[in-house]
Structure formats: C-alpha cells, structure tokens
C-alpha positions as CSV (number, residue, x, y, z in Angstrom):
1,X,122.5,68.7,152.5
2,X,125.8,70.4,151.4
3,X,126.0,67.6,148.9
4,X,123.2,68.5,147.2
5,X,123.5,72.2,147.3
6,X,127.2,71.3,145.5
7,X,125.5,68.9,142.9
8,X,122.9,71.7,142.2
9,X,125.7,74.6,142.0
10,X,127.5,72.4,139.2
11,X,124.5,71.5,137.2
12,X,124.1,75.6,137.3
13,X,127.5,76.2,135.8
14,X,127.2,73.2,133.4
15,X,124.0,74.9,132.2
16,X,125.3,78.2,132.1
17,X,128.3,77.0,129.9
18,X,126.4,75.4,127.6
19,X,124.0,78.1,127.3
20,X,127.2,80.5,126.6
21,X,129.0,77.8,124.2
22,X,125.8,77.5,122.0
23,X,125.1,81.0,121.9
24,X,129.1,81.7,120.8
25,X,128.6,79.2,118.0
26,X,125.1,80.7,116.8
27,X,126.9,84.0,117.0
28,X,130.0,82.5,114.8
29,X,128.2,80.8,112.4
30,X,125.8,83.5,111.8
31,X,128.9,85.9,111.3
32,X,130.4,83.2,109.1
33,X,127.0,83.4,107.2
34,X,126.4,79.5,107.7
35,X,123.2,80.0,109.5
36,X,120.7,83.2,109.6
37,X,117.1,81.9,110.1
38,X,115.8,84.8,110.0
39,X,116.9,86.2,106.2
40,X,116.7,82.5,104.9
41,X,113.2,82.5,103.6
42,X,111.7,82.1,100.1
43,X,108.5,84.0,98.4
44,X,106.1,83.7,95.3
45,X,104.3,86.0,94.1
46,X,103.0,86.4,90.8
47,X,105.0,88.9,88.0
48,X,102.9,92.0,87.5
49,X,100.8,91.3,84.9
50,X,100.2,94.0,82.0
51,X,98.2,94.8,78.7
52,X,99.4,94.7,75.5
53,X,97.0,96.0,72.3
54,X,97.2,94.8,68.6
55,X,95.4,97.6,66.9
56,X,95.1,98.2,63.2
57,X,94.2,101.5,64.1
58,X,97.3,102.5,66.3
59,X,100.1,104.7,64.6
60,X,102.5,101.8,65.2
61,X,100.2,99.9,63.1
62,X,102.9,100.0,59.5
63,X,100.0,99.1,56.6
64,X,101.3,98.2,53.2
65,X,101.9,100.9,50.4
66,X,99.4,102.8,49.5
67,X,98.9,101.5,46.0
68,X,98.5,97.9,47.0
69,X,100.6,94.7,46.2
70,X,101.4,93.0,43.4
71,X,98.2,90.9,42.8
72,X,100.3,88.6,40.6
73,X,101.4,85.3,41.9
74,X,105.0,84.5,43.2
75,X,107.7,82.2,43.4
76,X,107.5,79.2,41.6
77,X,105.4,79.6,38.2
78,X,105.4,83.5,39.3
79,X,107.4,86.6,38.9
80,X,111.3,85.8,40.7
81,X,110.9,89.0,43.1
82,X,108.1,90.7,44.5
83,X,109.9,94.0,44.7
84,X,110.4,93.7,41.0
85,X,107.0,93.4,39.4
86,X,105.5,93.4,35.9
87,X,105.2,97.1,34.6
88,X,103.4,99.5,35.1
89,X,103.6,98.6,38.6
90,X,105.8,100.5,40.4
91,X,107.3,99.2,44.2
92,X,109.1,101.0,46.2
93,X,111.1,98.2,48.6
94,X,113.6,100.4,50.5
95,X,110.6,101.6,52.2
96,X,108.2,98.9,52.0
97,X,110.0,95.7,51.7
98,X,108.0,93.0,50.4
99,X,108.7,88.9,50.5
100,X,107.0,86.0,48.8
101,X,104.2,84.4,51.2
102,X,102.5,81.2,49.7
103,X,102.7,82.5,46.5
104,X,101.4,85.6,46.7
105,X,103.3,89.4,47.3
106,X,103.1,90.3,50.7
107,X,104.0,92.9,53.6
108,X,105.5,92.0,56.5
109,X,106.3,94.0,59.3
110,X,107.3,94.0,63.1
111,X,104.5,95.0,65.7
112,X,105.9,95.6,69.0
113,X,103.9,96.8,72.6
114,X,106.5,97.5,75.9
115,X,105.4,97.8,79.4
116,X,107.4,99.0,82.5
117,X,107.3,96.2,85.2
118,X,108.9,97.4,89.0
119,X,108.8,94.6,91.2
120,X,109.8,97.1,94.3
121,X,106.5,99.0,93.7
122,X,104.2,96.5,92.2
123,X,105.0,93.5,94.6
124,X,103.9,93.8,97.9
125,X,106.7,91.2,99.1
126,X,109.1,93.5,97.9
127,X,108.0,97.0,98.6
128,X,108.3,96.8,102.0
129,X,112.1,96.0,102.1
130,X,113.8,92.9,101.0
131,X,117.0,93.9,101.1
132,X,119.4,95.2,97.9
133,X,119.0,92.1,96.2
134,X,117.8,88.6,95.7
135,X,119.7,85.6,95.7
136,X,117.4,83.9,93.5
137,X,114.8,84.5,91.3
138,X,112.7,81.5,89.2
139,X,110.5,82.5,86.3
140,X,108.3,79.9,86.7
141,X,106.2,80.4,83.0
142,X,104.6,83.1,81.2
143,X,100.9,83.7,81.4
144,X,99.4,85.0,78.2
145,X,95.3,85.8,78.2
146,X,94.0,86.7,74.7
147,X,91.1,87.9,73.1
148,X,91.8,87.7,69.3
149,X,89.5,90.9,67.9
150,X,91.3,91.1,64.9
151,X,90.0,89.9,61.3
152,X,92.7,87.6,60.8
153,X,94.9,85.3,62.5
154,X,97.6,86.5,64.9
155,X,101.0,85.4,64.4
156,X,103.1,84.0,67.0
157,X,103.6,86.6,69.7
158,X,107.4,86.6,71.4
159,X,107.8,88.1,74.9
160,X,111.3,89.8,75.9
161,X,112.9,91.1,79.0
162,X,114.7,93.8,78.1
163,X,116.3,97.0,80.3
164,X,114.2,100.1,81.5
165,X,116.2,102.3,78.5
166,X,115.1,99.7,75.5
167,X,112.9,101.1,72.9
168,X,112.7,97.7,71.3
169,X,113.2,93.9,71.6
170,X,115.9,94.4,68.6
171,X,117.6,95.8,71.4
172,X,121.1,93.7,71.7
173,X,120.5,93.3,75.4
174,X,116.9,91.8,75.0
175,X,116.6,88.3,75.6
176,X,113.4,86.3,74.6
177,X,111.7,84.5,77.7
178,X,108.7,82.2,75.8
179,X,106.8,82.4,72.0
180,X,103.1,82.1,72.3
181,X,102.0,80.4,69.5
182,X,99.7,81.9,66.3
183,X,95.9,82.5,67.6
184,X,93.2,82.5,64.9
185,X,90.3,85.2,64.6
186,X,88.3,85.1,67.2
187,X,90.3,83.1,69.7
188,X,89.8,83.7,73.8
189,X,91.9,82.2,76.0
190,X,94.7,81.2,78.5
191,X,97.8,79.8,78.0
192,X,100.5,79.2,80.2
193,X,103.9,79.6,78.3
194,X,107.1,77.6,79.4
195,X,110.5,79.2,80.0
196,X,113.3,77.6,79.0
197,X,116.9,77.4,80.6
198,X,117.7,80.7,78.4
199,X,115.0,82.7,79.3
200,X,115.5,81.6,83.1
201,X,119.0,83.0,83.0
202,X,118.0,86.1,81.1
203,X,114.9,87.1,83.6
204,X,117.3,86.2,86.7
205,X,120.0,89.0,85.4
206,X,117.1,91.6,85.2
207,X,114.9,90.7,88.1
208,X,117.4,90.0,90.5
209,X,118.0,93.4,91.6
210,X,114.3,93.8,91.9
211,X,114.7,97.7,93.0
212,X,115.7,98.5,89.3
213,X,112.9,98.5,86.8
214,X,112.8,96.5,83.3
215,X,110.6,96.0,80.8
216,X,109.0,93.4,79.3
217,X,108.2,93.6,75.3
218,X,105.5,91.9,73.2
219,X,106.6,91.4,69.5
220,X,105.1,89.7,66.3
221,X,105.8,89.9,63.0
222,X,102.5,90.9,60.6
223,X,102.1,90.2,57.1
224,X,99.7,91.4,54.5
225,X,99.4,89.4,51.7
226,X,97.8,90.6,48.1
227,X,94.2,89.9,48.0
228,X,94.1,89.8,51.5
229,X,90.8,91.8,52.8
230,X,92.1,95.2,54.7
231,X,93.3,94.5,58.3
232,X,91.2,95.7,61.2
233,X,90.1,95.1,65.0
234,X,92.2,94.1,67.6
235,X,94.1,91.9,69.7
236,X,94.1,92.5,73.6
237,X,96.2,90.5,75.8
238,X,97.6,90.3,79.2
239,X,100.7,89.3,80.5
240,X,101.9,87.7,83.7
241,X,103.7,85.2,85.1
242,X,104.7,83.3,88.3
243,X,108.1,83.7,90.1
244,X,109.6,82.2,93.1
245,X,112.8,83.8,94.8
246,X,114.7,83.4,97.5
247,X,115.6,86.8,99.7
C-alpha cells in the first residue's frame, strides 16, 4: 500500500514538472517570438474595388484645338512635322502638342481617374483591429470590368498605386501595378490583369501599413487623329483585385 501511494506521489511530481517545463518553454519561445499561435494567421480578402469613368463630356476630358488638325498627311510622303503645317494653317503646339499617328496629324493626351482605397475602413478583416501593420501583403492580380461606351477604341488603360497626397500617376512615387490592354467600341467584359514582381513590391510598400490610405490611379493616353469623327460616350470600369496577407 505505501508502495503504491509513493509510486503515485512521483508520477504527480513528474507530471507537474513537466507540465511547469513545457509551459516555461511556451512562455520563452513565445517571448523570443519563435512561436505565437495565436497572431500567426493569414487572410484574403478581396482589394476594394472602385469606378473609374472615361467621359468625353467630363472637364478632364482635353479635346483637340478648336480649329481642327492638320487634315494633310504625315510622315513619310507628308509634311516633316505636324506642328508645322502648310499655311494658312496656323498650330499652336506649346499648348496643344501634336505627333504623327499613321500618317495623319493627331492629338494625344493623358486621361487619368484616382480613387481613395482604405483598407482599415473598407476591409472588414482589417477594421476590426489587426494590429499596426502586416507582415505581408500579396497582390494577387488586378481585376478590371469594362463596358466600352465610347465611339472609338480605348487605349491601353495603366493602373498605379500611388500615396494618399498624389494628384497624378506622374507622380515620382507612383509605381504601375498591371496595363490592361486596348478595348474596342463596344467591348464588355472581365479581365483579370497579372502583377508582376515590380508591382508586388510597389503595392506591399503602400498596403502594408493598411491603417494609412493610398490611392490607386487609372491612366491612358487618348489620341485624336485628323478626320477622326468627334469623340463621345464613355468608358465605365471597375477596379479590384485579390490580396492575401499575413497579420
């Protein structure tokens, strides 16, 4: 009888010292940061997704001078420069630089739409506390639905991340993430847009801290070529994405 009372008395004291060991080492390897269950966990969730208008009938929309283009053919077998035309006509190019476009005069300018994009308020994974910052963040592709209302073909569309302060993707701390390619009129649509190693990197420095806001900016470059038919309608897309980070 005392034998076993003494045999059950050091199995206690064996249990309770490895009970007291194991929870020493959870406590020193969770200090050391080696192990913490509980914060190591990852989420997706999809990047707020946002319009973006092409609209000939927006003020950003930047037609060609008022007394047309050149309807004479350029380049080869043309006149050398578009900006210097036959007389009487009369082109002003500081303010409404012109290029050559398959031989024929044209105007080209930059069309650019911005949108806010605040993970901590638009992501429900986030906004209820996630800590300062992520670890990591993936960009897994760009997400682009169109619905090409405009007359004419849409060129290819570039999509930046850019800080909360930029006013445009000419911005030296914009970085491009994906280039959706041209749509014709009348395209509808889905595409899902890759994201290169580069634009990785350049969403990660932005999104990481996912309690400050950035932006995301839409840009193409429009062209308006002599004997052209007069621009109108427009181009509505959204854009999203899917991300996958690590808290």
């Amino acid at each position: 009888m005392r034998m076993n009372t003494v045999a059950r008395a050091g199995k206690m004291a064996s249990g309770l010292a490895g009970v007291s060991v194991l929870g020493l080492l959870g406590f020193g390897l969770a200090g050391c940061g080696l192990l913490d269950l509980d914060s190591f966990r990852g989420i997706t969730f999809d990047l707020p997704e946002k319009s973006y208008n092409v609209d000939t009938s927006d003020p950003k929309w930047d037609g060609p001078p008022e007394g047309g283009l050149p309807a004479v053919p350029c380049g080869p077998g043309g006149i050398a420069s578009c900006c210097e035309p036959p007389a009487p006509l009369v082109v002003d190019c500081q303010m409404y630089p012109l290029i050559c476009e398959s031989g024929a005069c044209a105007y080209q300018f930059t069309y650019e739409v911005e949108s806010l994009i605040d993970l901590k308020k638009e992501v429900p994974q986030l906004s209820s506390g996630a800590g300062d910052a992520l670890s990591e963040i993936l960009l897994k592709n760009i997400k682009v639905t169109l619905n090409n209302g405009l007359n004419r073909s849409l060129p290819p569309v570039e999509v930046f991340v850019a800080p909360q302060d930029a006013t445009s993707a000419s911005d030296s701390r914009a970085r491009k993430l994906a280039t959706m390619p041209g749509k014709a009129a009348g395209y509808q649509g889905t595409e899902v847009l890759p994201v290169d190693a580069a634009g990785q990197a350049a969403f990660s420095q932005f999104a990481t801290n996912y309690q400050v806001p950035f932006k995301i900016i839409a840009r193409t470059k429009l062209s308006v070529r002599s004997g052209d038919p007069a621009p109108s309608g427009r181009a509505t897309a959204r854009i999203g994405g899917q991300v996958e980070a690590q808290i």
